[in-house]
C-alpha positions, 0 to 999 in steps of 0.5 A, spaced: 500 500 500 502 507 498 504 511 503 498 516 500 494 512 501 495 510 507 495 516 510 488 517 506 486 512 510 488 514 516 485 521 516 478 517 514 479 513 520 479 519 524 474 523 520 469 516 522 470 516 530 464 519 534 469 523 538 469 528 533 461 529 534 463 533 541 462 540 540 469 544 539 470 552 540 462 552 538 462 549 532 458 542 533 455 537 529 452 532 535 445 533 533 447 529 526 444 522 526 451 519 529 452 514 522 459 515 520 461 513 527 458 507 525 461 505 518 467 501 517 473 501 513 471 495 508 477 495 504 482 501 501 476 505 497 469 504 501 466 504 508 461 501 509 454 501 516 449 498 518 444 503 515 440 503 507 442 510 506 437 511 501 431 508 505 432 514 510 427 519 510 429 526 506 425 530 510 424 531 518 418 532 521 419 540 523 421 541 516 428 540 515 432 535 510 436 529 511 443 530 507 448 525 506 455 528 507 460 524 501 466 530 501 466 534 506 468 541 506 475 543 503 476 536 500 477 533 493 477 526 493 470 524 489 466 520 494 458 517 493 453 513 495 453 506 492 448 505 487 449 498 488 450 497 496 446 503 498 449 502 506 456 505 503 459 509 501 466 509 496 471 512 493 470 513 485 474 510 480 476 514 473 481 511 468 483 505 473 484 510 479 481 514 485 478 520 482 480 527 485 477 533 484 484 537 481 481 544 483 481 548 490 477 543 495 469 543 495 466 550 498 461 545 502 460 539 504 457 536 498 452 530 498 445 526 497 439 527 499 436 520 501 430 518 498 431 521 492 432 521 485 430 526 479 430 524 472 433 528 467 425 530 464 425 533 471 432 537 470 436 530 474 440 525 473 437 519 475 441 519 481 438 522 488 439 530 488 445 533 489 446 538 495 452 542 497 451 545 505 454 551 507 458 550 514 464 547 518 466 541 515 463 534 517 465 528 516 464 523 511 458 519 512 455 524 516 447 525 516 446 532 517 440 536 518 440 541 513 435 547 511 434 548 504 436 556 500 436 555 495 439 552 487 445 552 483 441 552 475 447 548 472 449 545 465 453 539 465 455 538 457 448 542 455 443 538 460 440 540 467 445 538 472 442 542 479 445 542 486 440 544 491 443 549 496 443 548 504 445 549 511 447 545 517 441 547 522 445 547 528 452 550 528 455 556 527 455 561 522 449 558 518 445 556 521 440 562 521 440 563 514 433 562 510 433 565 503 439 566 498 438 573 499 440 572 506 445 569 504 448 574 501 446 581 505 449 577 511 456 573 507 457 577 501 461 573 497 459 566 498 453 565 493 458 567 488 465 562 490 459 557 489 457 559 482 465 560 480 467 553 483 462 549 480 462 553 474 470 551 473 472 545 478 471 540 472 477 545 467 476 551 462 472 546 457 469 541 462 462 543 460 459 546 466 455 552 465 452 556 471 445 559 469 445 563 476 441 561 482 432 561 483 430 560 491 427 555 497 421 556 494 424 552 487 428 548 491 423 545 495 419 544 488 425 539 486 426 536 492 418 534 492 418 532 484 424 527 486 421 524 493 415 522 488 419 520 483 424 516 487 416 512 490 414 512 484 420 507 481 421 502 487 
């Protein structure tokens, strides 16, 4: 084994202990539901649980989402749900190696929401709805409870490839924002790192095109449209 990828492996071990759920300079995430303290490294690129990720419920009773957080803010190794083993969770292979992102880490925690699954006649992939949450990293694996603000209208090679925009409920600096606007008015800035970032993280002709961002409102509208289609097809 590559001394890379022992270290990778190491930091993955450290990211997967409850330990790291305990509140630190008031920045938390102990509200999370605790599943990546309960995965296990299943070999060099997977970790595996106990729980079908996509058989949890997308949306809480007081409202707010369910996300599965597979790269956790600043990271750029492509990690994702498994289609084929929905209780893990596995580093993506591209031309017979690990995929990493060859661009600044993520700007979010980036993820899945569970129970979801938007065709591309409704602007998806077929795959569950793409989401980045805005706050601390966490680690992979993690369920977090997240509140919608917004989408990210993208193009991937010409076809719809939207990405919801969240924020963790329970932490710090976030954690109030409702509404892009919000976010704007309050973080100047951020909105535009995210559009840049997903616009270019893929090179100058990677095919992404940024068509701006529409509200909670729209967003809710697409997750509704994905539980329904993910229902409707099992």
């Amino acid at each position: 084994m590559t001394k890379k990828l022992c270290t990778t492996l190491a930091v993955l071990a450290i990211a997967a202990t409850p330990a790291l759920a305990d509140s630190v300079g008031n920045l938390a995430y102990a509200q999370t539901t605790p599943v990546a303290g309960a995965m296990t490294i299943k070999d060099d690129l997977t970790i595996v649980g106990t729980e079908d990720l996509m058989t949890m419920l997308p949306v809480n009773a007081d409202g707010t989402v369910r996300a599965i957080v597979e790269i956790p803010t600043g990271t750029s190794a492509k990690w994702e749900v498994s289609k084929d083993d929905p209780k893990a969770i596995y580093w993506e292979m591209r031309k017979g190696a690990p995929r990493v992102v060859n661009y600044l880490g993520y700007p979010g925690n980036y993820g899945a929401i569970p129970g979801t699954a938007l065709p591309k006649e409704l602007g998806g992939d077929g795959d569950p709805l793409d989401v980045i949450v805005l706050g601390q990293a966490v680690p992979r694996g993690e369920v977090v409870d997240v509140r919608l603000i917004g989408v990210l209208k993208m193009l991937d090679d010409g076809e719809q490839d939207d990405k919801l925009i969240a924020v963790l409920t329970q932490d710090l600096p976030f954690a109030e924002i409702r509404s892009m606007g919000q976010l704007d008015a309050t973080f100047p800035g951020v909105s535009q790192i995210i559009a840049l970032w997903f616009s270019n993280y893929k090179g100058p002709d990677g095919g992404m095109e940024s068509q701006g961002f529409a509200d909670a409102e729209v967003a809710s509208g697409v997750l509704e449209a994905a539980m329904k289609n993910y229902q409707a097809a099992r």
